[in-house]
FIVOSE-283526 format. One record per residue (C-alpha): residue number from 1; chain; x negated, y, z negated; residue in one letter. Coordinates in steps of 0.25 Angstrom, whole numbers, always signed. Example, Ala and Ser with C-alpha at 12.3 -4.5 7.8 and 13.67 -1.06 7.14 Angstrom:
% residues 2
REC,nr,kette,u,v,w,rest
REC,1,A,-49,-18,-31,A
REC,2,A,-55,-4,-29,S
***
This chain:
% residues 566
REC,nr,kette,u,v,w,rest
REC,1,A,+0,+0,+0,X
REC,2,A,-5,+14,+3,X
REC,3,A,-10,+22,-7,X
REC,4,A,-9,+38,-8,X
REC,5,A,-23,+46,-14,X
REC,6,A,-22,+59,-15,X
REC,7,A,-37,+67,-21,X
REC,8,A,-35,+80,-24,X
REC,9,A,-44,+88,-24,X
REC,10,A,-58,+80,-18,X
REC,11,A,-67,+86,-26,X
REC,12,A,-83,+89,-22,X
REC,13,A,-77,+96,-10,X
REC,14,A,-74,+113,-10,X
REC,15,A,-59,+115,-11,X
REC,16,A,-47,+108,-13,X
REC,17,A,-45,+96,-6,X
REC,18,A,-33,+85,-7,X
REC,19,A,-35,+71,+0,X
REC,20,A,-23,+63,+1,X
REC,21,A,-25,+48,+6,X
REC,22,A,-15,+36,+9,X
REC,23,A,-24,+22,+8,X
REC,24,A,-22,+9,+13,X
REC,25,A,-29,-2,+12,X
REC,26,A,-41,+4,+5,X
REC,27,A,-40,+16,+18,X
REC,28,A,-37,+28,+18,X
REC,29,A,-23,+28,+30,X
REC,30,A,-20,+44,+28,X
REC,31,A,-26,+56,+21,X
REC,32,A,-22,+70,+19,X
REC,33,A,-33,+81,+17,X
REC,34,A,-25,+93,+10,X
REC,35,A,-33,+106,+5,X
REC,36,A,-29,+111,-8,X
REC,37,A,-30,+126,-9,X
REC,38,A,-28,+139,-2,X
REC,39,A,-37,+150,-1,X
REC,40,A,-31,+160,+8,X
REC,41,A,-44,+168,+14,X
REC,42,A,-38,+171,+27,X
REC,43,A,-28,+178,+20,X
REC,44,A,-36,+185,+12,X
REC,45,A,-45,+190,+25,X
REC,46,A,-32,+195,+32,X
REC,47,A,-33,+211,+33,X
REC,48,A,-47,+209,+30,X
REC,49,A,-62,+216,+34,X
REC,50,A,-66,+205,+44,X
REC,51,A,-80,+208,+38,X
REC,52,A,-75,+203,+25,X
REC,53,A,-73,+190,+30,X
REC,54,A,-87,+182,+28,X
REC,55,A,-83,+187,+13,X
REC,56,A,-70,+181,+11,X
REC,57,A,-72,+169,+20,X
REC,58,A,-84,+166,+10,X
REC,59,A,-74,+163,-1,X
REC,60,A,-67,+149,+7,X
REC,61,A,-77,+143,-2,X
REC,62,A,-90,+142,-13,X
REC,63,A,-96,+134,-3,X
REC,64,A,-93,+137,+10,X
REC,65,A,-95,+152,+10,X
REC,66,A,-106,+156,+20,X
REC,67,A,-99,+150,+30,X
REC,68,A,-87,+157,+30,X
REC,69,A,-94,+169,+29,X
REC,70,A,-102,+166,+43,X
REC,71,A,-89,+161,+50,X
REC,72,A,-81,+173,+44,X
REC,73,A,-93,+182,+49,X
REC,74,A,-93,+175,+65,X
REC,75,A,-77,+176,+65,X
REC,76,A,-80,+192,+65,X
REC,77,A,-91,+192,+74,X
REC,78,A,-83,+182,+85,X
REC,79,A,-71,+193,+84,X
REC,80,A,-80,+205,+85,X
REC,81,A,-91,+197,+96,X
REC,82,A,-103,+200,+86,X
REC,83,A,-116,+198,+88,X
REC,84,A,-126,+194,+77,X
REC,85,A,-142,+196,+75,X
REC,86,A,-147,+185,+75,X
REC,87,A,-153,+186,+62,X
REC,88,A,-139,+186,+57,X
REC,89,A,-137,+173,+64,X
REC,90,A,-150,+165,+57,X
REC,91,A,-147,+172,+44,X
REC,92,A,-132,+166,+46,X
REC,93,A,-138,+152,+51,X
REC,94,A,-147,+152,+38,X
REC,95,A,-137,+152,+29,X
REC,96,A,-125,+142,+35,X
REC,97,A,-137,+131,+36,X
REC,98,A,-141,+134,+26,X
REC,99,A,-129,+133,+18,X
REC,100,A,-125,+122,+26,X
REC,101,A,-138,+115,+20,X
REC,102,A,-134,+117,+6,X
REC,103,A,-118,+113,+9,X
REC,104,A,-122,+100,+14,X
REC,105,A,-131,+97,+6,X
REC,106,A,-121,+99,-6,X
REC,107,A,-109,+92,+1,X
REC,108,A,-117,+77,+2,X
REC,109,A,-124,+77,-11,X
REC,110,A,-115,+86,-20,X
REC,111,A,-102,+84,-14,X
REC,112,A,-102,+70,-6,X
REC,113,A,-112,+62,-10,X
REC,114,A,-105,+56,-23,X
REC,115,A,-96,+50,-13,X
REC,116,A,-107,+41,-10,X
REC,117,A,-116,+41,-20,X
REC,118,A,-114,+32,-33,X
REC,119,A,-120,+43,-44,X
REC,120,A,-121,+30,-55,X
REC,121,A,-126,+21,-46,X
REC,122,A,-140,+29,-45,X
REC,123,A,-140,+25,-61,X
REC,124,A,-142,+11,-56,X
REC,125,A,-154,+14,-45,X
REC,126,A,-169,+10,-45,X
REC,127,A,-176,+25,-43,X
REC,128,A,-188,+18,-37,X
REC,129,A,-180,+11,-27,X
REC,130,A,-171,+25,-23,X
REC,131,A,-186,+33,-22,X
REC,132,A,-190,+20,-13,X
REC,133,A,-177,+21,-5,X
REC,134,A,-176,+37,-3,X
REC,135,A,-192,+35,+2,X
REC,136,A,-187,+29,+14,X
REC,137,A,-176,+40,+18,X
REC,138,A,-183,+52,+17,X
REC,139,A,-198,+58,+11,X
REC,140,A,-190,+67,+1,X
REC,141,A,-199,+69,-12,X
REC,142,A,-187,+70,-22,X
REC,143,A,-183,+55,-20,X
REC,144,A,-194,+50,-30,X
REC,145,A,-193,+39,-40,X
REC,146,A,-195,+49,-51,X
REC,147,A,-183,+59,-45,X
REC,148,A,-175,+48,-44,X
REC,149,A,-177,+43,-58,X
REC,150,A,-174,+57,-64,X
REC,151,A,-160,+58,-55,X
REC,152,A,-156,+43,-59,X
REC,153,A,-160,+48,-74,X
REC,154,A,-151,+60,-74,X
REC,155,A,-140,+54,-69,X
REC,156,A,-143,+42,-80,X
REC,157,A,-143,+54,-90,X
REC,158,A,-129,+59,-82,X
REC,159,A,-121,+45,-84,X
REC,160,A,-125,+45,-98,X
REC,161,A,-121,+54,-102,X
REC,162,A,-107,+51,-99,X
REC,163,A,-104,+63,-88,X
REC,164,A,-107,+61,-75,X
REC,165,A,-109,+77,-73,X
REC,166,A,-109,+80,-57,X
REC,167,A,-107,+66,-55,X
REC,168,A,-94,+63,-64,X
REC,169,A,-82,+60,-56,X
REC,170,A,-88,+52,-44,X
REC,171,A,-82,+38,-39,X
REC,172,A,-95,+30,-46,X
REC,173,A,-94,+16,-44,X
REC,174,A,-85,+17,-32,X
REC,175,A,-85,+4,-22,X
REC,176,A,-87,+14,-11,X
REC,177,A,-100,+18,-19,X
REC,178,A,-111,+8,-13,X
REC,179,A,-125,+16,-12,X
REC,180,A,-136,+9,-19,X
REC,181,A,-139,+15,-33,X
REC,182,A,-155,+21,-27,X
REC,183,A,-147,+27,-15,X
REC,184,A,-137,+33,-25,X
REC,185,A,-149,+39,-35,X
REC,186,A,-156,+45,-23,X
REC,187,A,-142,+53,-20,X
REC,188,A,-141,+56,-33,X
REC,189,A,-155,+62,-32,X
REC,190,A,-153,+70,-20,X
REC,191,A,-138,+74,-25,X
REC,192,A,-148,+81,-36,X
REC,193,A,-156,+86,-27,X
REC,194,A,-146,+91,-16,X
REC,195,A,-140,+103,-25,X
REC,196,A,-156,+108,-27,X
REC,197,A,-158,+109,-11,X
REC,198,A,-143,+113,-7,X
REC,199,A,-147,+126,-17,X
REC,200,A,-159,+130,-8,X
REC,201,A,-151,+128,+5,X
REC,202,A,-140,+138,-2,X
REC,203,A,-152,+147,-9,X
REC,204,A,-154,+150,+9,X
REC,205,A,-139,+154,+11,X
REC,206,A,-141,+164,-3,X
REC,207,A,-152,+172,+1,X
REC,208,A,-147,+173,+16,X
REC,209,A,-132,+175,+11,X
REC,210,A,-135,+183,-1,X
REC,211,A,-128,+173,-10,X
REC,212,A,-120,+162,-9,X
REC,213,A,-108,+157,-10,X
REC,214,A,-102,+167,-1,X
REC,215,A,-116,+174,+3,X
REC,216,A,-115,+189,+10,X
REC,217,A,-125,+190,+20,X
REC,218,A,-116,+184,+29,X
REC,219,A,-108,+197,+38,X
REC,220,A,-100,+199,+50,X
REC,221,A,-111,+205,+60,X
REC,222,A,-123,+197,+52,X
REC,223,A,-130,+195,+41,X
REC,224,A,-131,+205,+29,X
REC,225,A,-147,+200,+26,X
REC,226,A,-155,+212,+29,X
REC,227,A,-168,+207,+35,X
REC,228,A,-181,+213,+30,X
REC,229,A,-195,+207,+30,X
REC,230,A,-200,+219,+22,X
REC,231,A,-192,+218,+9,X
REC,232,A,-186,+207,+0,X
REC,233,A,-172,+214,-1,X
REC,234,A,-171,+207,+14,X
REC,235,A,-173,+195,+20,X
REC,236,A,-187,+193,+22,X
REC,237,A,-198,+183,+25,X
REC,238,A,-198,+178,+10,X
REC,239,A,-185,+176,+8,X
REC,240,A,-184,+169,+23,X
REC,241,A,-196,+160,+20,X
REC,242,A,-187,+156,+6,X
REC,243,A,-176,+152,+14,X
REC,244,A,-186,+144,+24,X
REC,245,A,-193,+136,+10,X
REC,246,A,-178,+134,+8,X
REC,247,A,-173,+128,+19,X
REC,248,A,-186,+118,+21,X
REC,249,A,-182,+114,+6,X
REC,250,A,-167,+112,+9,X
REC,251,A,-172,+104,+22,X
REC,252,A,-180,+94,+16,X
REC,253,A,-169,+90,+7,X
REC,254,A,-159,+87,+19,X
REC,255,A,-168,+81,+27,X
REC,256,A,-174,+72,+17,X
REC,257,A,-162,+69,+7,X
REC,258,A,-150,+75,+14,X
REC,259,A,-151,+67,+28,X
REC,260,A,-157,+55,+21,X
REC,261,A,-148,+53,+10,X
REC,262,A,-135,+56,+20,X
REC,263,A,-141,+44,+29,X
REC,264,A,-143,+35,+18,X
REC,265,A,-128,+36,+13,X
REC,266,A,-123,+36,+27,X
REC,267,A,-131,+21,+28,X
REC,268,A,-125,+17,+16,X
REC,269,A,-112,+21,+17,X
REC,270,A,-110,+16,+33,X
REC,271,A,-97,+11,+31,X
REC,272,A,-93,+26,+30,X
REC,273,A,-97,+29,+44,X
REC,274,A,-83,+21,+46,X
REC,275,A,-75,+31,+38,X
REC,276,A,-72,+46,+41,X
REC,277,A,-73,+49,+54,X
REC,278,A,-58,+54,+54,X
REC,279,A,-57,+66,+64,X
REC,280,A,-68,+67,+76,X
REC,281,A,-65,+77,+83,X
REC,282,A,-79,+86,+78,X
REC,283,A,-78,+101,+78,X
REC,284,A,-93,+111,+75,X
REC,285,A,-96,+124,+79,X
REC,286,A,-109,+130,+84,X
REC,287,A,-119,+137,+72,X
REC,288,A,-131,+144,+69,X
REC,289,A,-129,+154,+79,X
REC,290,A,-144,+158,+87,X
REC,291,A,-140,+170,+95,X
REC,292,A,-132,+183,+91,X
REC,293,A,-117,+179,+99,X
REC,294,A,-116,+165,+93,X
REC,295,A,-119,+158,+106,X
REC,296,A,-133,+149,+103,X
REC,297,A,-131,+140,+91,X
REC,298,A,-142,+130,+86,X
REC,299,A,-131,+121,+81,X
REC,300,A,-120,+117,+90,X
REC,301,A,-106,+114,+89,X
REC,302,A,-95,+110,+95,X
REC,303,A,-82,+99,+96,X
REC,304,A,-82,+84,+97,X
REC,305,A,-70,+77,+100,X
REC,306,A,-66,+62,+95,X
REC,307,A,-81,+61,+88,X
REC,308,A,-86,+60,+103,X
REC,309,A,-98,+68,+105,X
REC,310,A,-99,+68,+119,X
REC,311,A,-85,+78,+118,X
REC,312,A,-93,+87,+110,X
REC,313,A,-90,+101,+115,X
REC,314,A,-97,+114,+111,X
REC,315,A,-94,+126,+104,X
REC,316,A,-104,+136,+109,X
REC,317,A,-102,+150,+103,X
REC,318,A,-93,+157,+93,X
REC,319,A,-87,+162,+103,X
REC,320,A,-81,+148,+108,X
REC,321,A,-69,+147,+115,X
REC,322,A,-69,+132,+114,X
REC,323,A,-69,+136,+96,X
REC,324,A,-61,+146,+98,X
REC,325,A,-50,+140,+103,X
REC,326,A,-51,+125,+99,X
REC,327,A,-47,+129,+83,X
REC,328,A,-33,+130,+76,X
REC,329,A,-26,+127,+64,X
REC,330,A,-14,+120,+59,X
REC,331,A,-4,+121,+46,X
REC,332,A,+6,+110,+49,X
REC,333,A,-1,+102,+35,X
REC,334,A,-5,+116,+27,X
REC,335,A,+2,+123,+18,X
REC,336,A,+3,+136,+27,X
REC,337,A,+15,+142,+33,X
REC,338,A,+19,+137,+47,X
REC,339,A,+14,+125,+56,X
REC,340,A,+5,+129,+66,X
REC,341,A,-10,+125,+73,X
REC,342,A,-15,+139,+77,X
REC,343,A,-30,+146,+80,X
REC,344,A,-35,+151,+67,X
REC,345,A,-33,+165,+74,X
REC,346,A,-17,+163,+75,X
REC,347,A,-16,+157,+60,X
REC,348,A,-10,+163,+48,X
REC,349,A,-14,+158,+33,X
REC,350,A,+1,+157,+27,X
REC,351,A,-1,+147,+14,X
REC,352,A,+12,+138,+12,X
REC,353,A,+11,+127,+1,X
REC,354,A,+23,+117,+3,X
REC,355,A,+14,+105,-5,X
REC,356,A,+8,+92,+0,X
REC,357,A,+15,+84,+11,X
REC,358,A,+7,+74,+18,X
REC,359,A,+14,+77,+33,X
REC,360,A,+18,+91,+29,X
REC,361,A,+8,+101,+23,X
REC,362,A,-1,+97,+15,X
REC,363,A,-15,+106,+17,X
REC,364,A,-21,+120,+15,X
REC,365,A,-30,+117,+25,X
REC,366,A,-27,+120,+40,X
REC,367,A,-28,+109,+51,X
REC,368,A,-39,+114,+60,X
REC,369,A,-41,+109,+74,X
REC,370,A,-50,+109,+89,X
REC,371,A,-40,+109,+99,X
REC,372,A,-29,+102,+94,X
REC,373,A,-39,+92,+86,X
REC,374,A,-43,+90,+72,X
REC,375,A,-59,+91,+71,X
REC,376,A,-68,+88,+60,X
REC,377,A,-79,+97,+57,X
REC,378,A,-91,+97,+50,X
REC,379,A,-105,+92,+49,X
REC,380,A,-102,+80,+56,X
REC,381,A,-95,+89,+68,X
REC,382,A,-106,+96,+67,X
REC,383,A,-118,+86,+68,X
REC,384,A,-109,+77,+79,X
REC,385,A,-107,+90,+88,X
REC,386,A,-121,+95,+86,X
REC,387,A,-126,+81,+89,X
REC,388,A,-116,+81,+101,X
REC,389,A,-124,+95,+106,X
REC,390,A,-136,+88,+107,X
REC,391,A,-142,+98,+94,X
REC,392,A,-155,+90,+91,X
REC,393,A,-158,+93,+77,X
REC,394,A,-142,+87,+74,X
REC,395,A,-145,+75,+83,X
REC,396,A,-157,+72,+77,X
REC,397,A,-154,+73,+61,X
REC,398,A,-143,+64,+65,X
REC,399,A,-150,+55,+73,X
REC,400,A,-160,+54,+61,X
REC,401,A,-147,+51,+53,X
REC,402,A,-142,+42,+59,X
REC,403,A,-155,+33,+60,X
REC,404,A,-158,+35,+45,X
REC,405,A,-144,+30,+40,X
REC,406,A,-145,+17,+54,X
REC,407,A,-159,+14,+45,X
REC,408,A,-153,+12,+33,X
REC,409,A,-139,+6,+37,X
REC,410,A,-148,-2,+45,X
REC,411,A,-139,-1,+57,X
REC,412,A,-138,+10,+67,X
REC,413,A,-129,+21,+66,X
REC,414,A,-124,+30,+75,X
REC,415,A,-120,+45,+76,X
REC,416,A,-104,+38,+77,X
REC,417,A,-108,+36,+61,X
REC,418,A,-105,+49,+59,X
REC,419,A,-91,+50,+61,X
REC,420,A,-89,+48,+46,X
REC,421,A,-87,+50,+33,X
REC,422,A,-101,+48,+31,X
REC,423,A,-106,+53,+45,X
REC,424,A,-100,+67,+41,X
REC,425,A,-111,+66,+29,X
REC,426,A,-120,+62,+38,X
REC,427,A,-118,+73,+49,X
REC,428,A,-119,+83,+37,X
REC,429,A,-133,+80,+34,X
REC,430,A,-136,+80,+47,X
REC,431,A,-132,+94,+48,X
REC,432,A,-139,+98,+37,X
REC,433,A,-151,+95,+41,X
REC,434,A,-148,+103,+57,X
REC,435,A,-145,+113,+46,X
REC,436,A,-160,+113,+38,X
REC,437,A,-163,+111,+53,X
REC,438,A,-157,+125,+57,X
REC,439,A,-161,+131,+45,X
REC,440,A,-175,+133,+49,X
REC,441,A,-171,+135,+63,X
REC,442,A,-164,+148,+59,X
REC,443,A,-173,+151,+47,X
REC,444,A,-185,+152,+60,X
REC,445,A,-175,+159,+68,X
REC,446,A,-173,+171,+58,X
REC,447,A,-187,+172,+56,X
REC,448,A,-191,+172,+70,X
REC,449,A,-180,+184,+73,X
REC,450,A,-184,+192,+63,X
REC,451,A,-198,+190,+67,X
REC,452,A,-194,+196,+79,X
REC,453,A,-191,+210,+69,X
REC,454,A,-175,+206,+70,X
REC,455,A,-170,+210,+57,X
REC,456,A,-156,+213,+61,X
REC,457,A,-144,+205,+53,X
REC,458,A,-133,+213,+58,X
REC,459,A,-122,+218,+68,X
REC,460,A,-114,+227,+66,X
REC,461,A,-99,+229,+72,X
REC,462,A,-87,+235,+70,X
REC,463,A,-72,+231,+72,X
REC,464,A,-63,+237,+82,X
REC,465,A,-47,+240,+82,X
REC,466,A,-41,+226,+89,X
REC,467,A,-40,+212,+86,X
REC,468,A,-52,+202,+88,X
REC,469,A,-53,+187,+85,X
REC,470,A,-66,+180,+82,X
REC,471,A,-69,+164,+74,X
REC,472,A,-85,+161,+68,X
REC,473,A,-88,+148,+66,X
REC,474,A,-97,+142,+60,X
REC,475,A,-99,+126,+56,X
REC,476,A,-101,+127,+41,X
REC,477,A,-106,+116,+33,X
REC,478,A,-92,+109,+34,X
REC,479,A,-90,+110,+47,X
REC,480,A,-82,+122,+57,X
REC,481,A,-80,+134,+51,X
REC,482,A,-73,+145,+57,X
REC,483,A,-67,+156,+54,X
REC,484,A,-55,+165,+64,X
REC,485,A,-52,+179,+63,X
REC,486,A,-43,+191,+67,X
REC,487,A,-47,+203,+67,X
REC,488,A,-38,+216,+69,X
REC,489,A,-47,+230,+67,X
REC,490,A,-56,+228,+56,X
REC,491,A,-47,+218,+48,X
REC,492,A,-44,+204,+48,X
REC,493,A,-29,+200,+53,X
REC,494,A,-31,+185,+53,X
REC,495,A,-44,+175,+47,X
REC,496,A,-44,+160,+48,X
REC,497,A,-54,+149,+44,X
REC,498,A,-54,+136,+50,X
REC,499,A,-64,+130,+39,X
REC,500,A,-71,+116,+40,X
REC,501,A,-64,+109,+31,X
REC,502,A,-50,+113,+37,X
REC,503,A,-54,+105,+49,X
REC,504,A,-58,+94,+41,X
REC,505,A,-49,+95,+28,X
REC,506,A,-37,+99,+38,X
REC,507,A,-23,+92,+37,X
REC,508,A,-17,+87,+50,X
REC,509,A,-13,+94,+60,X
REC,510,A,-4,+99,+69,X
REC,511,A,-4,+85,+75,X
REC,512,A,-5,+79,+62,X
REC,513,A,-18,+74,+66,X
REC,514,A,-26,+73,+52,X
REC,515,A,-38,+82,+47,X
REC,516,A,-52,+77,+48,X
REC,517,A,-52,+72,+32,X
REC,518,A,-38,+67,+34,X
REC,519,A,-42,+59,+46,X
REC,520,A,-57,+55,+38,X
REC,521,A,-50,+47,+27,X
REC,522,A,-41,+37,+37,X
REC,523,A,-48,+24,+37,X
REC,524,A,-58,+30,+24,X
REC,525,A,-58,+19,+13,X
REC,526,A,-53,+19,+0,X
REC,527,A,-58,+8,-11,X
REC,528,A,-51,+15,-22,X
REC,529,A,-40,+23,-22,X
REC,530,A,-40,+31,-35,X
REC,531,A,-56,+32,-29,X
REC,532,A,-55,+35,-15,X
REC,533,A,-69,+39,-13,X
REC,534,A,-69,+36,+0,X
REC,535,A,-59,+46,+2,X
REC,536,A,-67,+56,-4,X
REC,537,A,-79,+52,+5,X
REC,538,A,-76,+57,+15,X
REC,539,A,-69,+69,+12,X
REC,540,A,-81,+74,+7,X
REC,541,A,-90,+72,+20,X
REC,542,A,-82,+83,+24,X
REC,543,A,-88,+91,+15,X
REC,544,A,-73,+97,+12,X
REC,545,A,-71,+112,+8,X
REC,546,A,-58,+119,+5,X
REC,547,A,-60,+132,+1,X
REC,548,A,-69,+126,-10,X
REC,549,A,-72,+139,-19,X
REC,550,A,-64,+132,-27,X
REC,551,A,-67,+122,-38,X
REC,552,A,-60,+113,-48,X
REC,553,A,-64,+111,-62,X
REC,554,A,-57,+106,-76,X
REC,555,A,-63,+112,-89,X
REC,556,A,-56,+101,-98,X
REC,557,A,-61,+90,-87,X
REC,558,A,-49,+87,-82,X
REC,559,A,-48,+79,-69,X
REC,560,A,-49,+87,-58,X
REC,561,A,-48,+78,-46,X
REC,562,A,-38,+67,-44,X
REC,563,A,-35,+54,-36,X
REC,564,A,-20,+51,-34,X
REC,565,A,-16,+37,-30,X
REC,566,A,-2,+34,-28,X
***
């Protein structure tokens, strides 16, 4: 008999997100993704300074903040056909690697690798043997016996004391649980590790952005980072070659525990290269912009359709008629007034709460699609259409990937593994490394320009009586991010955002056809139902973000997360 689950909220995500699954025969056989807040931003804007946008935009989220500045910023520019110095574009390309770095580096060891990862079986491993095993992944100088035995130490010293801290609330024991006890003390380690290294890869997006969350460098017409070799109040040759120690720092982490660990997982868990896949039509957008109009980018993008990669078609400017046109959004499953599938352009935010009904409305978040389609987006979008491009640094890191987790599988595996719940993991450290990649490609790229006595950061412009209409993208660390605006005069008559996770996390569509994390779950197993794990798997290799400045906690320790079966 079919079994209804309902987990609300999935924790470790940002925001509010209710899962709702009916499973048969240990499967899941329907799923309903539903967010659970409203924020109202695009209200907010309505009548706005369009220059004002970056600012508000910012505060969707604690963690995704720099880059809604950067797609409110190009929205602006599109509408007035801006031109940018092109030291505004490397300071801009900087700061979304690097704070794409420090955002996947956080989601697989902070935020997803518990999935996998038995903490208390590390308690039970042999440190030589796990030094011994790392040894033949990577040459990183941190997996010593002696580290290793500090790390299993703590956690001894965690256990007994009778709260599990950071690791408290995890399904340990689970039967979907089943890495060896070293490979789990080596995550554990690296888990340690990962918040010391995503901290430099955000101490880069400080001292470009000003600050962060929400920096304030980032401006319609450029950048506001004055530069000036001749004084420390600018940025300068000390503070450039900071960010340059930085980045190597931040590189030799992904590449030698990031990557590898990823790969190691991946081998282990090959039964999850069957599970997830769920919608393959792939959506990306071109980034890290090399000239002043946004027409020459060092990382492509473009669309994939039915997971065939010789459809892939590009997107080439952000002037793209092919973007431009493709994108729309319906409200026949979301609490808002009306029921419609129109271009961001043409919508309006009207909020109706009528409750959960599972074929009514049952969502705040939009059903976004490409021509009539759902798409998923994200890393593995991304790595599948940069790899479709022929973009060598992406087709070699995941050629490297794929060969590092056939060794250890001992069987070949092939780029179809990444049409997964665990290929989405896969393809985000692949990114991530294209991105430590980049990184040094666009820290040479500002040097060299203001080698060339380019200082300039800065266009200015001004507004005209009329109406204009411009969209920026940008593909942010959870996939296609773009942003649509009206303008009328100097204020804003209409804003929309059509965020990452409302592709993925959407309801169904106008054709009912379901989201990308309702259509993931179909076929996912499910040992335990009061445990669904698995469930929670592969939600998180989305990466899920739902207006996520908010958090939950309970003073008294009360429960705050809960599992209904019924």
């Amino acid at each position: 008999m079919a079994k209804r689950i309902t987990i609300d909220p999935i924790t470790r995500i940002e925001g509010h997100l209710r899962i709702d699954c009916e499973i048969d025969g240990g499967k899941v056989t329907n799923a309903w993704s539903s967010g659970q807040m409203f924020r109202g931003i695009e209200i907010i804007l309505q009548g706005r300074d369009p220059r004002d946008a970056p600012t508000f935009t910012q505060r969707f989220c604690g963690v995704c903040t720099t880059v809604h500045a950067l797609a409110a910023c190009r929205a602006v520019e599109n509408a007035l056909n801006l031109e940018l110095p092109l030291n505004a574009q490397y300071i801009r390309n900087l700061i979304l690697a690097a704070h794409a770095v420090h955002d996947h580096i956080v989601h697989f060891y902070i935020l997803s690798a518990l999935d996998w990862v038995d903490i208390t079986s590390a308690l039970k491993a042999d440190p030589k043997k796990a030094a011994a095993l790392a040894a033949t992944l990577s040459p990183w100088p941190r997996n010593s016996y002696q580290e290793l035995k500090a790390v299993q130490d703590k956690v001894k010293g965690i256990v007994a004391s009778g709260q599990l801290g950071i690791f408290a609330n995890g399904y340990w024991g689970h039967p979907a649980m089943k890495l060896p006890p070293e490979v789990n003390l080596l995550a554990v380690a690296h888990y340690l590790q990962a918040l010391e290294y995503q901290r430099k890869a955000n101490q880069i997006v400080t001292i470009l952005g000003s600050k962060t969350p929400h920096v304030a460098s980032l401006v319609v017409g450029g950048v506001a980072n004055p530069i000036n070799l001749d004084t420390t109040s600018a940025l300068n040759m000390e503070r450039l070659y900071f960010i340059k120690t930085l980045i190597d720092e931040v590189g030799s982490f992904v590449k030698n525990v990031y990557l590898p660990d990823v790969c190691a997982v991946g081998a282990m868990y090959a039964d999850w290269t069957q599970y997830g896949a769920g919608v393959t039509n792939y959506l990306s957008v071109p980034d890290m912009p090399m000239d002043t109009k946004g027409t020459i980018f060092s990382l492509p993008g473009g669309y994939i359709k039915n997971g065939d990669l010789q459809s892939f078609k590009p997107i080439t400017s952000y002037h793209d008629d092919y973007f431009k046109e493709g994108v729309k959004e319906c409200i026949k499953h979301s609490w808002y007034e009306g029921d419609w599938a129109k271009h961001p352009w043409d919508e309006k935010t009207e909020p109706k709460y009528t409750g959960f009904s599972d074929k009514g409305k049952y969502s705040w978040v939009k059903a976004p699609s490409f021509y009539d389609q759902p798409a998923q987006v994200g890393p593995l979008a991304n790595v599948l259409c940069m790899y479709a491009a022929g973009h060598e640094p992406t087709q070699k890191y995941v050629n490297q990937a794929l060969a590092t987790v056939s060794k250890i599988a001992g069987a070949k595996v092939g780029p179809e593994a990444l049409h997964s719940t665990i290929g989405r993991h896969a393809a985000r450290a692949v990114r991530c490394a294209v991105l430590y990649d980049e990184l040094n490609k666009q820290w040479q790229a500002l040097v060299d320009n203001i080698a060339k006595g380019d200082v300039k950061t800065f266009n200015k412009f001004t507004f005209k009586p009329g109406e204009i209409r411009g969209f920026g993208f940008h593909e942010a660390p959870r996939g296609t991010l773009s942003h649509w605006v009206v303008i009328d005069g100097d204020k804003i008559k209409n804003y929309q955002c059509v965020v990452p996770s409302t592709w993925n996390a959407g309801p169904r569509n106008q054709h009912d056809a379901p989201g990308p994390y309702e259509a993931s779950l179909k076929g996912n197993p499910v040992a335990i139902p009061e445990k669904p794990l698995e469930v929670v798997r592969t939600i998180h290799s989305f990466d899920p973000c739902l207006a996520c400045a908010i958090h939950l906690a309970d003073a008294q320790g009360g429960p705050i997360t809960q599992v209904k079966v019924r």
